[in-house]
Backbone of each chain as ProteinMPNN parsed JSONL, in Angstrom:
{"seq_chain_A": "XXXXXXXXXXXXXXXXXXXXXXXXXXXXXXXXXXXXXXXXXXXXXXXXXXXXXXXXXXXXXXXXXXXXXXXXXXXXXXXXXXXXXXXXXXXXXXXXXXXXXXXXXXXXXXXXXXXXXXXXXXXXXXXXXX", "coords_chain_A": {"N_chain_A": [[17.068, 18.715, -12.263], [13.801, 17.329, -13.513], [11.957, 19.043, -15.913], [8.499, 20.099, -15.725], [6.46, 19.274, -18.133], [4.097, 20.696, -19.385], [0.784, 21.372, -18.361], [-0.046, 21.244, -14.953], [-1.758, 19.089, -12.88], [-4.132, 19.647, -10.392], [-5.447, 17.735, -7.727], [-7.801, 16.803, -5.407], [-6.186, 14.945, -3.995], [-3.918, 15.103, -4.6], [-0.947, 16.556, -6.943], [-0.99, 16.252, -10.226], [1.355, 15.442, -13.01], [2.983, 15.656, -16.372], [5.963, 14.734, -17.031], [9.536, 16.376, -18.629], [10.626, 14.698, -20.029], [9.019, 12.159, -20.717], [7.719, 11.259, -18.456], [4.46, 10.417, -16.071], [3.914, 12.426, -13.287], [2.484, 11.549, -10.377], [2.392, 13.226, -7.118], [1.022, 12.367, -4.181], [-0.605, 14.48, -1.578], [-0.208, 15.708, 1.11], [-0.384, 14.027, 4.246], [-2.989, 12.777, 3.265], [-5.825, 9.841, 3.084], [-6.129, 8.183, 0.609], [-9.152, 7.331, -1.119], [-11.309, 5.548, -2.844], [-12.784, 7.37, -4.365], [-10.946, 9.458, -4.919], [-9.112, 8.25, -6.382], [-10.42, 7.682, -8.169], [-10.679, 10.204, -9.248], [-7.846, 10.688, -9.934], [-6.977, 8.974, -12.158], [-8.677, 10.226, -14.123], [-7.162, 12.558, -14.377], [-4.85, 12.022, -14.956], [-4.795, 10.777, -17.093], [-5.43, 12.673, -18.59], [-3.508, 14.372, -18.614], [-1.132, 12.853, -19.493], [-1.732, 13.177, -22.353], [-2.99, 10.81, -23.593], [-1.46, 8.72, -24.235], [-0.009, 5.802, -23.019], [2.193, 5.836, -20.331], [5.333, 5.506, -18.638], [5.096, 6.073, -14.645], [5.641, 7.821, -11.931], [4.338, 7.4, -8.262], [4.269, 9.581, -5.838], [4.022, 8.694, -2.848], [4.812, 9.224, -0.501], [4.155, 11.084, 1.35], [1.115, 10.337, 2.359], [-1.575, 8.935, 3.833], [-2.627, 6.474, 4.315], [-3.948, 4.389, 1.673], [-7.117, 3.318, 0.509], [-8.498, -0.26, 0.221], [-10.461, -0.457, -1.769], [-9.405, 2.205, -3.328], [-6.542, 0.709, -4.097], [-7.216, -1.322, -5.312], [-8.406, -0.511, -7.801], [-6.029, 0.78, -8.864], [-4.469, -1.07, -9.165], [-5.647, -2.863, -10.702], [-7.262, -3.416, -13.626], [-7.658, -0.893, -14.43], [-5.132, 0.665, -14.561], [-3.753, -0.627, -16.622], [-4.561, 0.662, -18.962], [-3.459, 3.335, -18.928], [-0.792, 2.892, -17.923], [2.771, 2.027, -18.045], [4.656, 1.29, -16.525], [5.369, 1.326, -13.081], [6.76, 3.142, -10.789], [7.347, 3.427, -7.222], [7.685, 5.801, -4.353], [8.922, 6.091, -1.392], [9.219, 6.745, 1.98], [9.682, 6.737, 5.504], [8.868, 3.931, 7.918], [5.812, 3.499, 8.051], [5.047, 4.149, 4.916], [6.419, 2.735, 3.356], [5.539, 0.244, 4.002], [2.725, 0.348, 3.346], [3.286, 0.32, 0.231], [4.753, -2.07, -0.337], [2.51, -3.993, 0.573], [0.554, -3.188, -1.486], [2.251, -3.756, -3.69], [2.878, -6.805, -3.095], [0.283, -8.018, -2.148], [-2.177, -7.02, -3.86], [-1.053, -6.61, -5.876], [0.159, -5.169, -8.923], [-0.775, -4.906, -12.389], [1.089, -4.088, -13.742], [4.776, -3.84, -14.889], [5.833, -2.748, -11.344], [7.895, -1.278, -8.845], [9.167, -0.34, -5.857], [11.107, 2.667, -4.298], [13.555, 4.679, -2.658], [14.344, 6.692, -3.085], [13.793, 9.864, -5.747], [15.317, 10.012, -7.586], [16.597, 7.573, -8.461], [14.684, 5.863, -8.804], [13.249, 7.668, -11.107], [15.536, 7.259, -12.72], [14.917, 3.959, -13.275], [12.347, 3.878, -14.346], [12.596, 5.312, -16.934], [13.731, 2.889, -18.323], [11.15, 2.264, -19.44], [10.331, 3.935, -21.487]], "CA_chain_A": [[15.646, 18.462, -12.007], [13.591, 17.104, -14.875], [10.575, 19.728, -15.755], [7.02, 19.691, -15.989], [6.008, 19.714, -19.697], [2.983, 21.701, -19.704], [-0.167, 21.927, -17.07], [0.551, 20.379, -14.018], [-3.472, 18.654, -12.82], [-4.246, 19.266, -8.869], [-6.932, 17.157, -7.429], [-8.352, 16.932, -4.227], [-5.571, 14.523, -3.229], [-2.527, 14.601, -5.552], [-0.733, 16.747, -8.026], [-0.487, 15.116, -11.512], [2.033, 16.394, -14.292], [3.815, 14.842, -17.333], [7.691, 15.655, -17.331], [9.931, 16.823, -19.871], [11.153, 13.138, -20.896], [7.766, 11.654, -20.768], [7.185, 10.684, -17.337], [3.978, 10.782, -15.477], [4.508, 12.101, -12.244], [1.906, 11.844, -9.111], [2.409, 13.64, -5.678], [-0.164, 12.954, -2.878], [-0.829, 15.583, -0.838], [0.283, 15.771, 3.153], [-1.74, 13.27, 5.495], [-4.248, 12.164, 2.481], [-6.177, 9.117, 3.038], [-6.818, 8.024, -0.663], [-10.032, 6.599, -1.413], [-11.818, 5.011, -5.045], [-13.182, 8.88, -5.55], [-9.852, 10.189, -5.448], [-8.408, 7.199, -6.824], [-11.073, 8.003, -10.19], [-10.922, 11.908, -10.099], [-6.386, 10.961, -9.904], [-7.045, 8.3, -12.74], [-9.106, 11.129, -15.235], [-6.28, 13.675, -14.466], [-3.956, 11.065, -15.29], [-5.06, 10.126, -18.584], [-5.511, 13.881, -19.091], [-1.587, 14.773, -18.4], [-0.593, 11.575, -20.607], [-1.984, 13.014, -23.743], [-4.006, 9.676, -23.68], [-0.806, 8.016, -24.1], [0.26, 4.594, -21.984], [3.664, 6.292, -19.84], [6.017, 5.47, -17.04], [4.32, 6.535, -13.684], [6.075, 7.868, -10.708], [3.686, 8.119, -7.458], [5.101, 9.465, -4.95], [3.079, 8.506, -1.561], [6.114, 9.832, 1.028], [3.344, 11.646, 2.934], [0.557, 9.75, 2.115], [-1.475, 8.243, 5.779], [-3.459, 5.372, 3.731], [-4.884, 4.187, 0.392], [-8.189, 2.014, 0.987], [-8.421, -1.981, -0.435], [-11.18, 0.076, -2.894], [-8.322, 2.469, -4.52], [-5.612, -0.167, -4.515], [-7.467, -2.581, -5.857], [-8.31, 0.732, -8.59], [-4.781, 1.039, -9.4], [-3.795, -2.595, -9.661], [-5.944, -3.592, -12.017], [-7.298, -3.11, -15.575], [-7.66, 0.621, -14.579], [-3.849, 1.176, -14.516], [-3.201, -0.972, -17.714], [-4.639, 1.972, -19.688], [-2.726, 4.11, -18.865], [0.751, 2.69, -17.318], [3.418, 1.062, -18.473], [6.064, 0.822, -15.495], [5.287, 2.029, -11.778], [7.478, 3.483, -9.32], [6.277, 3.797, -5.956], [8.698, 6.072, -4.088], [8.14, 5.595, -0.374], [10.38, 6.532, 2.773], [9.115, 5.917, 6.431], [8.087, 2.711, 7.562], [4.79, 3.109, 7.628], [4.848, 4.064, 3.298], [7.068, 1.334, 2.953], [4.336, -0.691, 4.595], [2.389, 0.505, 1.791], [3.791, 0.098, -0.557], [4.939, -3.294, -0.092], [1.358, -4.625, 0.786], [0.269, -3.26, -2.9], [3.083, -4.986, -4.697], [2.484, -8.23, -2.59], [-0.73, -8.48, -1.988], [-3.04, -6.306, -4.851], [0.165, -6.784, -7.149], [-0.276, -4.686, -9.769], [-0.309, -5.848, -13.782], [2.357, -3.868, -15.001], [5.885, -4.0, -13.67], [6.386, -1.376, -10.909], [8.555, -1.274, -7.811], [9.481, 0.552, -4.226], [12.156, 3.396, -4.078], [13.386, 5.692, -1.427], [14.776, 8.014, -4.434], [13.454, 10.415, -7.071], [16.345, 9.845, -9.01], [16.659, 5.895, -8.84], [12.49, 5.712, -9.216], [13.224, 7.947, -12.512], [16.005, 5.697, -13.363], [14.043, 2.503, -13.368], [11.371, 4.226, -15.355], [13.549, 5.618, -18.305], [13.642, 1.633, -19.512], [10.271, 2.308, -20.956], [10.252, 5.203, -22.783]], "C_chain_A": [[14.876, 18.402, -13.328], [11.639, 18.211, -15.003], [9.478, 19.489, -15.879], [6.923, 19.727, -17.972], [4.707, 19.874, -20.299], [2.355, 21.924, -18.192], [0.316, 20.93, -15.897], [-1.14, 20.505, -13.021], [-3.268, 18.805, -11.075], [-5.534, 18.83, -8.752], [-6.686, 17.508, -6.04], [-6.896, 16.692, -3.023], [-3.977, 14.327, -3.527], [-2.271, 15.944, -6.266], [-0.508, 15.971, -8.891], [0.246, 15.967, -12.503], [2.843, 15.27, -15.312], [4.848, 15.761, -17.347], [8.087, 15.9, -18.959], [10.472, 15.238, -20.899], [10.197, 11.931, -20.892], [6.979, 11.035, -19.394], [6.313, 10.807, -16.643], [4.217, 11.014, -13.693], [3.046, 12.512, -11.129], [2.028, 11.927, -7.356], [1.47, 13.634, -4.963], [0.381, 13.57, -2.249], [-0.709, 15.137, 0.737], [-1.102, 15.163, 3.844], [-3.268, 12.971, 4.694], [-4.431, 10.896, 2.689], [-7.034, 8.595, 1.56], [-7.93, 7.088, -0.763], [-10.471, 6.255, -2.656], [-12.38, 6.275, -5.289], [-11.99, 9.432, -5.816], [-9.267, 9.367, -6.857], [-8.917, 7.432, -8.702], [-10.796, 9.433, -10.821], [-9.197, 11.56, -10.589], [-6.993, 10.825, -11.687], [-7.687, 9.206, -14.463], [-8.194, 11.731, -15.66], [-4.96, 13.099, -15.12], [-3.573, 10.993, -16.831], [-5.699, 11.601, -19.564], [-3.685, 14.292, -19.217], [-0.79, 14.088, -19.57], [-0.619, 12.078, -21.804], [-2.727, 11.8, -24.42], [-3.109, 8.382, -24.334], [-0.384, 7.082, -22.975], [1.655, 5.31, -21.671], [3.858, 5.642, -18.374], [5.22, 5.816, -15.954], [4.857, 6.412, -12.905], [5.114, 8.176, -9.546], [4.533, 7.785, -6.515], [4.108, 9.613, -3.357], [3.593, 8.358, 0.008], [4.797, 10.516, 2.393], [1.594, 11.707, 2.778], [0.337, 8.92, 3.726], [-2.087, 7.44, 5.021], [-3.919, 5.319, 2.199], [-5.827, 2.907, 0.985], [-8.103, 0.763, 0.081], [-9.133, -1.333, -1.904], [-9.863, 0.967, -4.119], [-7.4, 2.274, -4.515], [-5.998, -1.02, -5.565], [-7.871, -1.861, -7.663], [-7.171, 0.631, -9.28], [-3.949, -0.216, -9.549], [-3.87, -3.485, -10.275], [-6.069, -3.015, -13.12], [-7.29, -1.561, -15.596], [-6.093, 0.991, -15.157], [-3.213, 0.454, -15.718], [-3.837, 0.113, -19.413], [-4.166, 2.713, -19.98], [-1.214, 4.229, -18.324], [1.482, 2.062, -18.185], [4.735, 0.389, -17.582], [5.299, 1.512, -14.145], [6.136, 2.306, -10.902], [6.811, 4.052, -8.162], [7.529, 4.376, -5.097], [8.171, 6.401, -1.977], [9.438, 5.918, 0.846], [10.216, 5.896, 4.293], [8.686, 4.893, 6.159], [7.017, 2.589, 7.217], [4.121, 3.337, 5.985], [5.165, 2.883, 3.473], [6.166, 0.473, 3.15], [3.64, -1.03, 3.472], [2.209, -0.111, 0.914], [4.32, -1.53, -1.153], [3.581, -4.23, 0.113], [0.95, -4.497, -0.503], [0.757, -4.263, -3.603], [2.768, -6.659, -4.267], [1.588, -8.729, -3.052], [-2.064, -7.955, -3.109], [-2.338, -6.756, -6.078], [-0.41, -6.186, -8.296], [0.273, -5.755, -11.136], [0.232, -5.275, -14.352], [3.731, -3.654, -14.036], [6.082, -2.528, -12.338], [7.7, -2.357, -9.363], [8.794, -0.252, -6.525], [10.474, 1.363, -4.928], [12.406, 4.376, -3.267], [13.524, 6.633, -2.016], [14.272, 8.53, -5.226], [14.071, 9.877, -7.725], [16.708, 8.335, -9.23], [15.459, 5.524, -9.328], [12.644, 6.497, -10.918], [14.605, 7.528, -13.578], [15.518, 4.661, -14.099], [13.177, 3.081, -14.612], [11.85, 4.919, -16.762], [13.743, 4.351, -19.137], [12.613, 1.711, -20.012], [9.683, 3.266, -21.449], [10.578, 4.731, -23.723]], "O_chain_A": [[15.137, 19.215, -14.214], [10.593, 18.046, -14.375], [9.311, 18.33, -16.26], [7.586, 20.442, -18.724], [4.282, 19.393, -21.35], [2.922, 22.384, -17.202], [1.016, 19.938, -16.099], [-1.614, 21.555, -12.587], [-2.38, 18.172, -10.505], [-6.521, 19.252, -9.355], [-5.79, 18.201, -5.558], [-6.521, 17.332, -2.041], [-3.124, 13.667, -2.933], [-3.275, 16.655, -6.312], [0.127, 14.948, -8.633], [-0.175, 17.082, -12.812], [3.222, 14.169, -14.912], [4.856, 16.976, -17.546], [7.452, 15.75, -20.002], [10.579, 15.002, -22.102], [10.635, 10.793, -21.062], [5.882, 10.477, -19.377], [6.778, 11.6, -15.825], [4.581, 10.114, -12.936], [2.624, 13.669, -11.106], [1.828, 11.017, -6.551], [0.838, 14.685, -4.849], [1.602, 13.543, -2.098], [-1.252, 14.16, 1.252], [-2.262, 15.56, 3.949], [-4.366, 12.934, 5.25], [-3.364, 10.29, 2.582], [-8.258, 8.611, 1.434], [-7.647, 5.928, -0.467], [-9.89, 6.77, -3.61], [-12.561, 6.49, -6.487], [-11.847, 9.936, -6.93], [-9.072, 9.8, -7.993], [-8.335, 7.4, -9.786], [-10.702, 9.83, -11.983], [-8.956, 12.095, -11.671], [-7.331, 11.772, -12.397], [-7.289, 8.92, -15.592], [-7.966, 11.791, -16.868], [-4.162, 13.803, -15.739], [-2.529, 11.102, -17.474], [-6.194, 11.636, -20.691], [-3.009, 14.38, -20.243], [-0.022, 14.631, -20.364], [0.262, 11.691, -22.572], [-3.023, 11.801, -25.615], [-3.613, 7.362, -24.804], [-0.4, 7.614, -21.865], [2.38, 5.445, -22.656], [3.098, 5.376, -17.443], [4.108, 5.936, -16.468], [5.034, 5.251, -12.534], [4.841, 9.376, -9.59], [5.185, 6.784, -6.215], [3.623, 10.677, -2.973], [3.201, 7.827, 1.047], [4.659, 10.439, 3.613], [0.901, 12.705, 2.981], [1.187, 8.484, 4.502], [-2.629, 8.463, 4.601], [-4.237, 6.371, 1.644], [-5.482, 1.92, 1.635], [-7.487, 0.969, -0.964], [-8.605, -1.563, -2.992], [-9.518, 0.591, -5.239], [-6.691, 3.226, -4.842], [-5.298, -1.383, -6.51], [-7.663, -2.572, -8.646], [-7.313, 0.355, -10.471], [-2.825, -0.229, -10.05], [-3.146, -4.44, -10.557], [-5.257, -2.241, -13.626], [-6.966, -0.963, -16.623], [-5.996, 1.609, -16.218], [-2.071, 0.843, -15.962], [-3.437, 0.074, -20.577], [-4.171, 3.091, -21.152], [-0.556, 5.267, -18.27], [0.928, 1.505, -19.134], [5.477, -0.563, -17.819], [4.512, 2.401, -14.47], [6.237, 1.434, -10.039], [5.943, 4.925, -8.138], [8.48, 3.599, -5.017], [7.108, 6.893, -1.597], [10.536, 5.393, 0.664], [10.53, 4.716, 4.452], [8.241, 4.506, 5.078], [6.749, 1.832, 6.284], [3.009, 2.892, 5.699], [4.357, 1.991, 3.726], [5.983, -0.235, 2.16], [3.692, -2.048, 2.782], [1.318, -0.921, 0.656], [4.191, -1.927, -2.311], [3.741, -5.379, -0.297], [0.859, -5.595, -1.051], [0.203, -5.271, -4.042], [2.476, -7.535, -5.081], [1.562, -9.559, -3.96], [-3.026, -8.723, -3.074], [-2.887, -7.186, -7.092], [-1.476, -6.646, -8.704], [1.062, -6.699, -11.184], [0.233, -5.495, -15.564], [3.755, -3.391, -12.834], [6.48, -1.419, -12.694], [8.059, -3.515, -9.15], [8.266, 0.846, -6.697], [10.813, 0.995, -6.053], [11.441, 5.107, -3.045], [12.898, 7.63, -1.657], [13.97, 7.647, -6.028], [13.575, 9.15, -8.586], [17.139, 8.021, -10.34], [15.356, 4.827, -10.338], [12.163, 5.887, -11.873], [14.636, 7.509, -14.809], [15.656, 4.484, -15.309], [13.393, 2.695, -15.761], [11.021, 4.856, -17.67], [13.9, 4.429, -20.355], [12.618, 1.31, -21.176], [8.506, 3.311, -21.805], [10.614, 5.388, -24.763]]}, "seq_chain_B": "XXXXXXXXXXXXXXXXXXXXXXXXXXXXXXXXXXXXXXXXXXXXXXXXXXXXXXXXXXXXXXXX", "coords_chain_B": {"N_chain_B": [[-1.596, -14.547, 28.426], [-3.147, -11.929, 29.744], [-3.425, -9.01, 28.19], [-5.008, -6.628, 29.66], [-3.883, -6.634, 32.29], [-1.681, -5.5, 31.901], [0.658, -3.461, 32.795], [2.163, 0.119, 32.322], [2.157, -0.721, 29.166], [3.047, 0.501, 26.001], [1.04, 2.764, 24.462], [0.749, 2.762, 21.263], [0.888, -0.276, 21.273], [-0.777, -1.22, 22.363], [-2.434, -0.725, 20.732], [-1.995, -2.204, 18.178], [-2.73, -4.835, 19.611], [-5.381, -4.634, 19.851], [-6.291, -4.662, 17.032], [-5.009, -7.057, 16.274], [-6.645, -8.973, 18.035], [-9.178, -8.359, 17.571], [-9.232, -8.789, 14.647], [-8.695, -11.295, 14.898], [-11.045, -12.374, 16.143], [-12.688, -12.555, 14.037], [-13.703, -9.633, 13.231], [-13.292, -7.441, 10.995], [-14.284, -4.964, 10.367], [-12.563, -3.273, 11.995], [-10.017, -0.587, 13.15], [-6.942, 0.875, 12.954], [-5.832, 3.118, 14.636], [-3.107, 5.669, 13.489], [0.125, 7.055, 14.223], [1.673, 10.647, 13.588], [3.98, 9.767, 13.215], [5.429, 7.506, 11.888], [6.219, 5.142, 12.124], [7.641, 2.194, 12.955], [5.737, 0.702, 14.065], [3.511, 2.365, 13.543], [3.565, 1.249, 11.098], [3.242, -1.102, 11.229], [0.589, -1.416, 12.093], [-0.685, -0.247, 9.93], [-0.028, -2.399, 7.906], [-1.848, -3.712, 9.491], [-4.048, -2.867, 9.429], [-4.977, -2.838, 6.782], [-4.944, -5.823, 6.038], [-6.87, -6.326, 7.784], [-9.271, -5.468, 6.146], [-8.573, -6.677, 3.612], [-9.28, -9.221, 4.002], [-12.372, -8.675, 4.754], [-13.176, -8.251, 2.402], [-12.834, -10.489, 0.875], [-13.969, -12.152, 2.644], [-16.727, -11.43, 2.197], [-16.893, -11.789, -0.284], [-16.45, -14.512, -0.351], [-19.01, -15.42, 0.799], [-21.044, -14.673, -0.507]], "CA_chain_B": [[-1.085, -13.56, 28.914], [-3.481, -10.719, 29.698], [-2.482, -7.841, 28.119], [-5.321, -5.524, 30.524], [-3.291, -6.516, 33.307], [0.149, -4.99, 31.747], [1.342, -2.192, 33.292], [2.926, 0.788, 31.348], [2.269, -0.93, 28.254], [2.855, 1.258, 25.093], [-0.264, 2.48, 23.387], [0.769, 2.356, 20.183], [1.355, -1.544, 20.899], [-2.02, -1.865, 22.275], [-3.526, -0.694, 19.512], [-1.601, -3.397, 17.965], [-3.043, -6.294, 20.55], [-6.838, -4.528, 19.509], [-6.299, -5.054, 16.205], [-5.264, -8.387, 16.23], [-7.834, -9.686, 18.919], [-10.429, -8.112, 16.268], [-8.911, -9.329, 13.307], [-8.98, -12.99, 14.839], [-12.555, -12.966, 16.3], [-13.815, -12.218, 12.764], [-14.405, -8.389, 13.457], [-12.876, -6.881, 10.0], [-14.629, -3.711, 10.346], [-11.763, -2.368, 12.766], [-8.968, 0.176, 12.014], [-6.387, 1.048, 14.086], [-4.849, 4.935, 14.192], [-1.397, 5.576, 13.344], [0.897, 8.567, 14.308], [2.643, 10.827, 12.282], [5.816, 9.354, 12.635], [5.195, 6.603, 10.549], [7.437, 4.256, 12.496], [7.705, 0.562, 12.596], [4.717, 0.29, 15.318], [2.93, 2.601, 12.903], [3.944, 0.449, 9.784], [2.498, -2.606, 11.598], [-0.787, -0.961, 12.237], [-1.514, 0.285, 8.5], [-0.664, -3.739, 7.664], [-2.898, -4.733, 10.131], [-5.372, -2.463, 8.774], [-5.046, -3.5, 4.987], [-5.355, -7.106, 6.64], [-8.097, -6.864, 7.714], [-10.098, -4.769, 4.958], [-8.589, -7.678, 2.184], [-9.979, -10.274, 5.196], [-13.166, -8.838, 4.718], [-13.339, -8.429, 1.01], [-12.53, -11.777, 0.65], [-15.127, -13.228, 3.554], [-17.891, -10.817, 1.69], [-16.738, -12.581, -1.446], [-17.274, -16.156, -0.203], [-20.024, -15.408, 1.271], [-22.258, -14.245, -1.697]], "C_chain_B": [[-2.435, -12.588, 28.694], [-3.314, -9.222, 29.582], [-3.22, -6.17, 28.85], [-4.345, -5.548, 31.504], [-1.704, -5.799, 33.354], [-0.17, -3.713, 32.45], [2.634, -0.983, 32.204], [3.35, 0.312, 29.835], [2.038, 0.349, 27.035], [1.193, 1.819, 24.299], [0.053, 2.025, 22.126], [0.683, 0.845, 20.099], [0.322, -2.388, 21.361], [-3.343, -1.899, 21.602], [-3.311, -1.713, 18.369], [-2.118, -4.779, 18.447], [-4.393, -6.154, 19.954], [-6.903, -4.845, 18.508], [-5.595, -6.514, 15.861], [-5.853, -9.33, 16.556], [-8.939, -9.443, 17.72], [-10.445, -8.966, 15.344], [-9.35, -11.373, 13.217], [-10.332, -13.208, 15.588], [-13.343, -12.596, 15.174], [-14.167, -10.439, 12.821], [-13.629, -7.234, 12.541], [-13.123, -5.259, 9.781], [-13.213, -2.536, 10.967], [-10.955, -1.902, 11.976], [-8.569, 1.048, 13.214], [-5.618, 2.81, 13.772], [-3.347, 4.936, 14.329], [-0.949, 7.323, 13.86], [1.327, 8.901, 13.064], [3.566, 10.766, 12.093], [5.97, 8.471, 11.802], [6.075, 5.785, 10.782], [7.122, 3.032, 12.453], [6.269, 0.718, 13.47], [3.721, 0.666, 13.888], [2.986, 1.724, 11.094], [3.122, -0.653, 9.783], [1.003, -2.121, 12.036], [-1.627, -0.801, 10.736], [-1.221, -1.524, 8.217], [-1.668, -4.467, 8.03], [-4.223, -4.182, 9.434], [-5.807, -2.806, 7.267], [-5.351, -4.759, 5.516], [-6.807, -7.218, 6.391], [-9.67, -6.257, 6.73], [-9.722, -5.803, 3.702], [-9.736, -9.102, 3.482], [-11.729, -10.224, 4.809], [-13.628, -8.757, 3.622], [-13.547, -9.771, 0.65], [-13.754, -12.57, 1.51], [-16.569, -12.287, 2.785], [-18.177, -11.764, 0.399], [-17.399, -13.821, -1.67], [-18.858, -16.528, -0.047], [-21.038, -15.143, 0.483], [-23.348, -15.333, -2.529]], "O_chain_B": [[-2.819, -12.446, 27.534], [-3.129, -8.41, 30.488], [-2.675, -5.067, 28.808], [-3.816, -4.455, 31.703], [-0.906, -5.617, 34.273], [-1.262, -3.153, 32.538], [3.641, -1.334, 31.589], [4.39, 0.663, 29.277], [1.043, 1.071, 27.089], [0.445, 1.065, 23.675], [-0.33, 0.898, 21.812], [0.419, 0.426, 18.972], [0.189, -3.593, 21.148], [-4.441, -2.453, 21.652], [-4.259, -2.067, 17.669], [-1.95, -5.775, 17.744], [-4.871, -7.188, 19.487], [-7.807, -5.681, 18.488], [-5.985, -6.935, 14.772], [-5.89, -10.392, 15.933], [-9.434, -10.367, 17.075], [-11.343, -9.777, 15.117], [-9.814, -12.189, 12.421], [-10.713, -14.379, 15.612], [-14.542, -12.339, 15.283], [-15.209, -10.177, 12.22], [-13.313, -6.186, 13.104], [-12.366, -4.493, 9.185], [-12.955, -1.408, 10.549], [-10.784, -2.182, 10.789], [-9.236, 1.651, 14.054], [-5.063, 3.314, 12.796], [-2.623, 4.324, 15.114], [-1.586, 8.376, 13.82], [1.437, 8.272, 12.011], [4.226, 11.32, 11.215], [6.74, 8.681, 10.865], [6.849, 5.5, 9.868], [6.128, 2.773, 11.775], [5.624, 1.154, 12.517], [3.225, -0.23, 13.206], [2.203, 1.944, 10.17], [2.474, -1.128, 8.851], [0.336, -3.102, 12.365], [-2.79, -1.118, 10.484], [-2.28, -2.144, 8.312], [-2.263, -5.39, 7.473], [-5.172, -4.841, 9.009], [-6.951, -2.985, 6.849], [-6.575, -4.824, 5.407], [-7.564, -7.722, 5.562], [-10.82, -6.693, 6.789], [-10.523, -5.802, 2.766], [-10.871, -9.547, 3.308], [-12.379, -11.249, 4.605], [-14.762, -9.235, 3.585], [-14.588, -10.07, 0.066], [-14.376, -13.506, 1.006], [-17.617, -12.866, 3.069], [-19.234, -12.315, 0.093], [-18.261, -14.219, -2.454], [-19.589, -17.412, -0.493], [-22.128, -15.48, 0.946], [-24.156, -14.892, -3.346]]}, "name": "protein", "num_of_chains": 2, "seq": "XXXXXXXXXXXXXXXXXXXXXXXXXXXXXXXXXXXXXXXXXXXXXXXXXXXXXXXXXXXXXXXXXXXXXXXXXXXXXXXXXXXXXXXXXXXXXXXXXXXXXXXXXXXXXXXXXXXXXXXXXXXXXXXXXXXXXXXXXXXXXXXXXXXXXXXXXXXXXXXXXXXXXXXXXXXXXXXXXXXXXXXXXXXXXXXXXX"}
């Protein structure tokens, strides 16, 4: 299991932490409906965790009931080129997958990310840009 | 096909029929509830609901 490497940020709707091999990692919280306030308070905590460095980004939105068009559209644009450089979206039921898949489609973010049912394949993928 | 007249039709799948009757008389506002199983029915509900919230982004858009 790869550790936290320092504070680990709770918001309203997420934990946020930077790992030990540079990875940002965000957990929503059980049956959160994310909206553009969460989406800004995540996005502060974010770019607080980072060290105000551009990193990998695992969110993991397994038990996650919605994100609104407002904080997709948040995280798929110029906001998330600040601070990203790869996305994994780790996702298991259908209705994530749903998700998840509607982002990438249809919002499509501007830096590469992708789906995964796995921690450990999702922090795979994201180890090419470190 | 009238889908009042079904008999022992699923809810979940007529919350599915509401949100697509909506979606195609222009009525973007809607938003359909999901369980917490998060199953295919429920999968096709959160699309329908992103649907129609880009639907109306987009007709707000034009419309300006």
């Amino acid at each position: 299991m790869i550790k936290t490497n320092g504070n680990v940020y709770s918001t309203k709707s997420a934990d946020i932490w930077l790992d030990s091999i540079g990875i940002i990692h965000i957990n929503y919280k059980q049956g959160m409906k994310i909206n553009i306030k969460h989406a800004k308070e995540n996005h502060i905590k974010i770019t607080e965790a980072s060290l105000n460095l551009k990193r990998p980004i695992l969110a993991d939105i397994r038990k996650t009931k919605f994100v609104s068009k407002e904080a997709r559209d948040y995280f798929s644009k110029h906001e998330l080129l600040k601070i990203g450089l790869a996305g994994a979206i780790i996702v298991d039921l259908p209705i994530t997958k749903a998700m998840g898949n509607f982002f990438l489609k249809i919002n499509r973010p501007l830096i590469d990310s992708q789906l995964f049912v796995t921690k450990t394949d999702a922090i795979e993928w994201l180890k090419k840009y470190l | 096909m009238n889908f009042d007249d079904q008999q022992n039709t699923n809810p979940k799948l007529e919350e599915v029929y509401m949100l697509i009757f909506n979606i195609a008389d222009g009525n973007y506002d809607v938003s359909g509830n999901t369980s917490p199983n998060g199953d295919e029915i429920d999968a096709l509900i959160t699309g329908l609901n992103m649907l129609a919230e880009e639907l109306k982004a987009k007709f707000e858009k034009t419309n300006r």
